[in-house]
C-alpha positions as CSV (number, residue, x, y, z in Angstrom):
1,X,21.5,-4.2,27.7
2,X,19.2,-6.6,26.5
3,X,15.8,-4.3,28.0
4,X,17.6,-1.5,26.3
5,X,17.8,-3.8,22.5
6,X,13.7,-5.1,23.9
7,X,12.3,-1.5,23.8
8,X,14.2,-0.5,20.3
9,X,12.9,-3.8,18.8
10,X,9.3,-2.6,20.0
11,X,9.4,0.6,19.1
12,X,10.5,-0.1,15.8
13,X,8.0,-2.0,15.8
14,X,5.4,0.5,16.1
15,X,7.0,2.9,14.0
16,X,6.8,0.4,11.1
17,X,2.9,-0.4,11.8
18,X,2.3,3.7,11.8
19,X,4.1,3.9,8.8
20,X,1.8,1.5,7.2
21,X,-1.4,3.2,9.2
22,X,0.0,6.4,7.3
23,X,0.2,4.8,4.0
24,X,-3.2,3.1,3.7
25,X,-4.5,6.2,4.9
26,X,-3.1,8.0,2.3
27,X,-4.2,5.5,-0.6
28,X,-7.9,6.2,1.1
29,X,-7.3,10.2,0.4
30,X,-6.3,9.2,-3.0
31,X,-9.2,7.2,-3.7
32,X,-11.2,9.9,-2.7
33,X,-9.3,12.9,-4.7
34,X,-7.6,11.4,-8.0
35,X,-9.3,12.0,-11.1
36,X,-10.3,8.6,-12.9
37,X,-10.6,5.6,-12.3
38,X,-7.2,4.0,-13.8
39,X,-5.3,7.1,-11.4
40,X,-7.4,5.6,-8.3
41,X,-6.3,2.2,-9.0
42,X,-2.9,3.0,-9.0
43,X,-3.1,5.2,-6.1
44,X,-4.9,2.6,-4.0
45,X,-2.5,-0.3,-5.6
46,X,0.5,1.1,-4.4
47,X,0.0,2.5,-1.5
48,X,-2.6,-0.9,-0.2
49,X,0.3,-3.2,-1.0
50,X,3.2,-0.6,1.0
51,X,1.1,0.1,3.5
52,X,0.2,-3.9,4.1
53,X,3.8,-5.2,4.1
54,X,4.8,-2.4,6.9
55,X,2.1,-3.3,9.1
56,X,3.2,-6.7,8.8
57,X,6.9,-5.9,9.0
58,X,6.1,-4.5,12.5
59,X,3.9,-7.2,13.6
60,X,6.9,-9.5,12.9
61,X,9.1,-7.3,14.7
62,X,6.1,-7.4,18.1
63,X,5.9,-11.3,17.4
64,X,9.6,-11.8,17.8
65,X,11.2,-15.4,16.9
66,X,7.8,-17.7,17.3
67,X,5.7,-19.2,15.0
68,X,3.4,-16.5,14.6
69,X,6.0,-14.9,12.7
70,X,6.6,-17.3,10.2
71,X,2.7,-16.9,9.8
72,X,2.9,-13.4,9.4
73,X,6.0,-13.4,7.1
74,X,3.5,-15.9,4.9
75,X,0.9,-13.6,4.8
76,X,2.9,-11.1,4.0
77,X,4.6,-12.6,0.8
78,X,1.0,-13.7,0.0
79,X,-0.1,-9.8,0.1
80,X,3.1,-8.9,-1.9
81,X,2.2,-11.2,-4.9
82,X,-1.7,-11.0,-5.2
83,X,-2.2,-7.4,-4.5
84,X,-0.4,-6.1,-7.4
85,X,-1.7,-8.9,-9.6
86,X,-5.1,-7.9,-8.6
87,X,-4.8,-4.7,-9.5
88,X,-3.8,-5.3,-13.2
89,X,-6.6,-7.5,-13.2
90,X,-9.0,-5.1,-12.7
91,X,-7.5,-2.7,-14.8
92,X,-7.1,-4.8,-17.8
93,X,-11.3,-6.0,-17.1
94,X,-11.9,-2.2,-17.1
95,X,-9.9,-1.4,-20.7
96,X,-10.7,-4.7,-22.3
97,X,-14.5,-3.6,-21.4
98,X,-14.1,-0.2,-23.0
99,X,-12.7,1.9,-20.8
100,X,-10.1,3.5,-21.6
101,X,-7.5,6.2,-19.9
102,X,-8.1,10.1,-20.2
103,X,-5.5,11.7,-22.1
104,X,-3.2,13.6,-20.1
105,X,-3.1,17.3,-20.2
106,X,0.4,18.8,-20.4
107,X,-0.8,22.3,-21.9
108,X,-1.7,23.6,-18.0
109,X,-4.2,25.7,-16.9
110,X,-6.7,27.2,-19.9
111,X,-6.2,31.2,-19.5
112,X,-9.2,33.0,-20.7
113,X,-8.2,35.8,-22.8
């Protein structure tokens, strides 16, 4: 029973920290492909500080009831607090320094006629 409720524990475990792999991967792709800067930052903001807290989350789960955890449950409030903050830091340097948001276009794609 209790080997059985060990090897859930771990592979939960891993599935959170490859859920978090998958997401910081995915605000790396959107770094790369969104258009602007401000679209980028958001992309990146989210999915750095989702991405984070589930690698953490499974690192808690591998660490089990110890001190490390604690540690790790620290870091991870710490990363849930500053990360968003830094990102509206650096978006509100970027508009109060001039640059502002591209206007959205909701027409679609131009048809030549």
């Amino acid at each position: 029973m209790t080997s059985m409720l060990l090897l859930f524990v771990h592979a939960a475990g891993w599935g959170l920290m490859l859920a978090g792999a998958f997401f910081i991967f995915t605000g790396a792709l959107g770094l790369i492909r969104l258009p602007g800067f401000y679209a980028r930052l958001h992309g990146a903001g989210i999915t750095d500080t989702l991405g984070a807290e589930l690698l953490i989350l499974g690192l808690i789960t591998q660490a089990g009831f110890s001190l490390d955890a604690v540690k790790l449950l620290l870091i991870g409030l710490i990363t849930f607090f500053t990360s968003p903050t830094a990102a509206h830091a650096i978006a509100n340097a970027a508009y109060v320094t001039g640059l502002r948001p591209e206007p959205h276009n909701t027409s679609g794609p131009k048809r030549s006629s």
